[in-house]
C-alpha positions, 0 to 999 in steps of 0.5 A, a space after each residue: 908421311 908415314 910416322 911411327 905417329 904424326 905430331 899436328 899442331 896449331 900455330 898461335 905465333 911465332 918466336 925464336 927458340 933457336 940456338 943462336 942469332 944464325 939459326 934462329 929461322 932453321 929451328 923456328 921451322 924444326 920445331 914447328 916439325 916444318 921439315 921442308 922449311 927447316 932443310 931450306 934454311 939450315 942449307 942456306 946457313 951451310 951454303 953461307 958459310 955459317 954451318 958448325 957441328 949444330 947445324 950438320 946434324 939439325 940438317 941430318 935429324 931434318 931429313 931423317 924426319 923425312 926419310 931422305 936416307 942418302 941426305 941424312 947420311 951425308 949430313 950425319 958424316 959432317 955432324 960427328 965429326 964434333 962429339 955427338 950423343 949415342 943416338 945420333 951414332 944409331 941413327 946415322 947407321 940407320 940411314 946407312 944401312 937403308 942405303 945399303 952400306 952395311 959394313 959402313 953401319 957397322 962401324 957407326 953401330 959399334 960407337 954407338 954401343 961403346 956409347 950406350 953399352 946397356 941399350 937393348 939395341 947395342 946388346 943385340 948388335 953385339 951378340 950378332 954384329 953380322 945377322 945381315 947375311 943371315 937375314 938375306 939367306 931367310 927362306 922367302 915366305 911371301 910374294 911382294 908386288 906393288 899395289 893396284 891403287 896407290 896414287 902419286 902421293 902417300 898410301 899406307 896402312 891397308 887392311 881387309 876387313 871382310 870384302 872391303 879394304 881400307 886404307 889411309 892416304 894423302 889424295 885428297 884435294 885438302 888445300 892445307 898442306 902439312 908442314 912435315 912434307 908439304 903434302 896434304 892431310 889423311 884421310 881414310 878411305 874404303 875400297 870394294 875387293 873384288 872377287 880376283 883380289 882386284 880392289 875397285 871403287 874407292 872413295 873417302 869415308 864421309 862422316 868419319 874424315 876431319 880436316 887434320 889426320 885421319 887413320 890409319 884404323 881396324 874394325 871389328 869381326 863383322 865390320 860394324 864397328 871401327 877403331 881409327 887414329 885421328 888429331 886430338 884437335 878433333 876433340 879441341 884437345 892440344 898442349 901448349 908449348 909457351 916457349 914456341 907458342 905452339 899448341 901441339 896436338 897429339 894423335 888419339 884413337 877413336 871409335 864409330 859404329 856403323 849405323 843405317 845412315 853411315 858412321 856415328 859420331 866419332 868417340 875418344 878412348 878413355 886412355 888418350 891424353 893430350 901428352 902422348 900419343 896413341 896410334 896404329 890401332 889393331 883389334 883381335 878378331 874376337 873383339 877383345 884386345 885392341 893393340 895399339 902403339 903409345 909413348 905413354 908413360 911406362 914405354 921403353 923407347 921412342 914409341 912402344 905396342 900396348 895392348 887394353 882389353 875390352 870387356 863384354 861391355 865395352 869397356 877398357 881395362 888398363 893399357 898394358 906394354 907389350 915388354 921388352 921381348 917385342 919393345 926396344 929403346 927404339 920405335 916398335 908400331 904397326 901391330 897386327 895380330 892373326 885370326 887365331 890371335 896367336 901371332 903378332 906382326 909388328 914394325 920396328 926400328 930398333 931390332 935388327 934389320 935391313 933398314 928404316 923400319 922392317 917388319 918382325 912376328 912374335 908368338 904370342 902364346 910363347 916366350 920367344 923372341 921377335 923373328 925379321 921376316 926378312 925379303 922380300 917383305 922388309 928392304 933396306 927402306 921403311 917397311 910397315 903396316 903389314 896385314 894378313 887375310 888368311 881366308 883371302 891367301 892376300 894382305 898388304 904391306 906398306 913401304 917407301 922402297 920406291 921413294 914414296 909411301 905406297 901399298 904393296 900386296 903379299 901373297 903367301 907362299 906355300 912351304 911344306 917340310 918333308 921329314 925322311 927318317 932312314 931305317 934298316 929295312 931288316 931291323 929297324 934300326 936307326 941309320 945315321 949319316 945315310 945319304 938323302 937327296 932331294 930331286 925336282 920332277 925332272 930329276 936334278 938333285 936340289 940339295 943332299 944331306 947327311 941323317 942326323 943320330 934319329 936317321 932324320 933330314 928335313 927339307 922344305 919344299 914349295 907346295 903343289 910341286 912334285 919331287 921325290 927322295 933318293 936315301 942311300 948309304 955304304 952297304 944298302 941299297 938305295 931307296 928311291 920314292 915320289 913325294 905326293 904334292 903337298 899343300 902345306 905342313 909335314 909330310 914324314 916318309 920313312 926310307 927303309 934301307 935292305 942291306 945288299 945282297 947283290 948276285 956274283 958271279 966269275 963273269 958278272 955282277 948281275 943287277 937288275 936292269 938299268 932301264 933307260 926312257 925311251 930315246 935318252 941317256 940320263 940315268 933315271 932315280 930307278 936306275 941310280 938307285 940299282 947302281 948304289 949296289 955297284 957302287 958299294 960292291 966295287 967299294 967293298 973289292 977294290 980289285 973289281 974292274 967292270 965293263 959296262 955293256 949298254 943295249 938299245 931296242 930295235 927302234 931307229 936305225 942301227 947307227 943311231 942306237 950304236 951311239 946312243 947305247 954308247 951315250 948311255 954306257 959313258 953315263 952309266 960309267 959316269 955315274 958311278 966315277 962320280 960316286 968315288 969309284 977310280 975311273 979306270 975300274 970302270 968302263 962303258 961300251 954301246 952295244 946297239 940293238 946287236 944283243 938284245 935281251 928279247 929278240 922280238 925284230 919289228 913285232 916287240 912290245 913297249 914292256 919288250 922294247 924296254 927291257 931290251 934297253 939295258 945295262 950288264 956289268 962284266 967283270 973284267 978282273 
């Protein structure tokens, strides 16, 4: 049900316009927008055998209509098989990538830029045939789950205003059905937000809902004021169509204020017509931009965003395209714009995506391109109408990802940037190409980097999570430091590097201990820090072989330390292989508790027990 906007119309009579005797019917229904009639019919002719080229893809644009991608798809493949125009070649890739076949897609898209070179679209596709990937590899910057009060018919176009969510569906009881998919008409509807997000006791607006279309809206910041979409029936308002004898509405946007006895009387916008259309409504926080969806005279495709300001007066200054940086020769609707009114949010059909429509942010304070908010906020299906309440942490997204329109709410996630810059501790001076490991709170390393020129690498991180960064390179020590749980933005660390100074002797190198947790035998962040300074020494004398003796403490009994001592040196031997150093240079053997460092028996304190869990490093040539 979800159109970029929704064509109402009035049936006066009937009369063929088809293109022949055959499928006169089929087209009565196509162009009445009598979708669900119209696929019946051109079936029948199929089944008859009375289908051409027509035929196939007056099926394939009827279940495109109702976005039945896998029933479009097959009767696009049977359609260009006889010449067709460029869009039809767009909108068979469009179906196919809504059904995954992306490879598929991409052949369809390439017909169609070879067809249409100096379409928006085609250039895009050209520059980058291959951004699925790209697309899929996106950070994920919200979380999706299906909505609590979606009904089993069309619900899309949620928004928060203040402790209220409003939001447009088909579950009223209307006994009129609308032609395009045989549900009924919309109408708009509030519920309460509870205070765990939950939404509660909805009910139907009264005093705004018509008997043809309504919604979906925006209010103002103080929720006294709304702006809606509804049929330009509600103001007797329609074009005739004299070949079909149709009158056909169009839809316009309305205002109403809140008054003691509920919502006055809707009024019409001075920019609607009864020619084109206006929808999808979104106002500013601050009341003065209302953005809106058109293909008033002036778009660049289908349906573009528009923006008209509101003066003190409230009164309309000139609707203005929102250019071609945000529009495209395809669909753009849906617009929705931050608190701070710097960020748009909007659909669209004819930017890059995953299929059907998917949803893209734009800065509006700068001249950038358009960004695909990848998943899981966009699928392969129709995406749209997404919102955001910042001070709530909770917005809405709409989609048919499940087969029918319904509401999703998204919750953001929380991301930090952490930026290290990497130092010699001496002089200050930059390093570049340092080594700088990110490592999780049980110390698994999740990905390691190399500085770039400036000694920086960032990474990004979850909020409220701890972490910590390990930075090393040939000839410093390494330097190892927890990172405070973020709550969002960055975080700059320095990693200041001391060049090594490690003590020699004939029989050792001598390092401070590498301690191990109580009972274990992973290498800690501390202890693999202090073995970068063997690993560089061993690096810098290649004839350096080394022993590694690992000690336990006196705790448990003297076969179970043995082992374990002997699990530590093969981890302390392991760790520096790992770092490029030839197996055979060294070696590890567990000591026990057999030599300990402090010889304190049963009466050893936790700092005693501690030290005598250590590692030497013999040299053994």
């Amino acid at each position: 049900m979800k159109k970029i906007f929704i064509v109402s119309l009035v049936i006066a009579s009937l009369c063929a316009a088809g293109q022949n005797a055959n499928t006169q019917k089929a087209d009565q229904y196509f162009n009445q927008y009598e979708y669900v009639d119209a696929a019946a019919a051109y079936l029948k002719l199929v089944e008859s055998g009375k289908a051409d080229g027509y035929v196939y893809k007056q099926l394939a644009e009827t279940y495109y209509n109702m976005f039945n991608t896998t029933e479009a798809a097959k009767w696009y493949a049977k359609a260009i098989q006889s010449p067709q125009d460029a869009e039809t070649y767009y909108r068979f890739a469009q179906m196919l990538k809504s059904n995954g076949k992306y490879e598929e897609a991409n052949k369809q898209m390439l017909v169609f830029a070879n067809k249409a070179p100096n379409d928006q679209r085609a250039k895009a596709f050209m520059e980058n045939p291959n951004y699925v990937p790209k697309l899929f590899d996106l950070s994920k910057l919200y979380e999706v789950k299906i909505g609590t009060f979606n009904s089993d018919k069309t619900d899309f176009g949620a928004v928060i205003q203040n402790n209220t969510v409003y939001f447009t569906s088909t579950r009223n009881n209307s006994r009129k059905d609308y032609g395009w998919n045989k549900e009924p008409y919309l109408d708009l509807y509030e519920a309460d937000l509870n205070s765990d997000n939950s939404v509660g006791n909805i009910r139907n607006i009264d005093g705004l809902n018509s008997k043809y279309h309504d919604g979906p809206a925006t209010l103002t910041a103080d929720g006294n004021t709304i702006y809606f979409a509804s049929d330009s029936f509600r103001e007797a308002s329609f074009e005739k169509d004299s070949k079909n004898k149709l009158k056909l509405g169009k839809n316009n946007l309305f205002k109403a204020n809140r008054t003691n006895a509920g919502w006055s009387a809707a009024m019409s916008l001075p920019f609607n017509s009864n020619s084109y259309s206006t929808s999808n409504p979104c106002l500013s926080s601050d009341g003065k931009v209302l953005y809106f969806s058109s293909d008033m005279p002036g778009s660049i495709g289908g349906v573009d965003i528009w923006k008209v300001t509101i003066d003190a007066n409230g009164v309309y200054g000139k609707p203005e395209n929102l250019g071609a940086s945000i529009n495209t020769e395809g669909n753009e609707s849906f617009p929705f714009v931050t608190e701070d009114n710097k960020t748009l949010f909007f659909a669209s059909t004819g930017k890059p995506g995953l299929g059907g429509l998917d949803i893209f942010q734009v800065d509006l304070t700068q001249t950038t391109e358009a960004v695909n908010l990848g998943k899981p906020i966009n699928s392969e299906k129709d995406d749209f109408a997404f919102t955001f309440n910042k001070a709530k942490n909770m917005g809405f997204l709409s989609s048919n990802r499940n087969g029918n329109d319904d509401i999703f709410e998204v919750h953001m996630i929380c991301n930090a940037d952490v930026l290290t810059i990497v130092t010699n501790a001496k002089t200050g001076a930059i390093l570049s190409d340092a080594q700088v490991s990110i490592l999780d709170d049980k110390n698994n390393t999740i990905a390691t980097e190399k500085t770039n020129q400036r000694g920086e690498v960032t990474y990004k991180v979850d909020c409220n999570k701890a972490y910590s960064i390990l930075a090393s390179k040939d000839g410093f020590e390494s330097y190892a430091f927890d990172l405070a749980k973020s709550k969002g933005g960055l975080t700059t660390v320095a990693a200041p590097l001391s060049p090594i100074d490690v003590v020699i002797t004939e029989k050792e190198v001598i390092l401070k201990p590498i301690y191990f947790e109580y009972n274990k035998s992973n290498i800690t962040k501390e202890g693999a820090a202090e073995l970068e300074k063997l690993v560089q020494v061993m690096k810098s004398n290649e004839k350096l072989i080394i022993l590694a003796k690992a000690h336990t403490d006196s705790r448990g009994s003297d076969e179970y330390n043995l082992s374990l001592s002997d699990r530590r040196a093969k981890a302390t031997a392991q760790y520096v292989i790992s770092k490029g150093i030839a197996p055979y240079r060294i070696s590890g053997k567990g000591m026990g508790e057999s030599e300990p460092k402090i010889d304190c028996k049963e009466n050893c304190t936790d700092d005693e027990h501690a030290q005598n869990r250590r590692s030497e490093f013999l040299i053994v040539k």
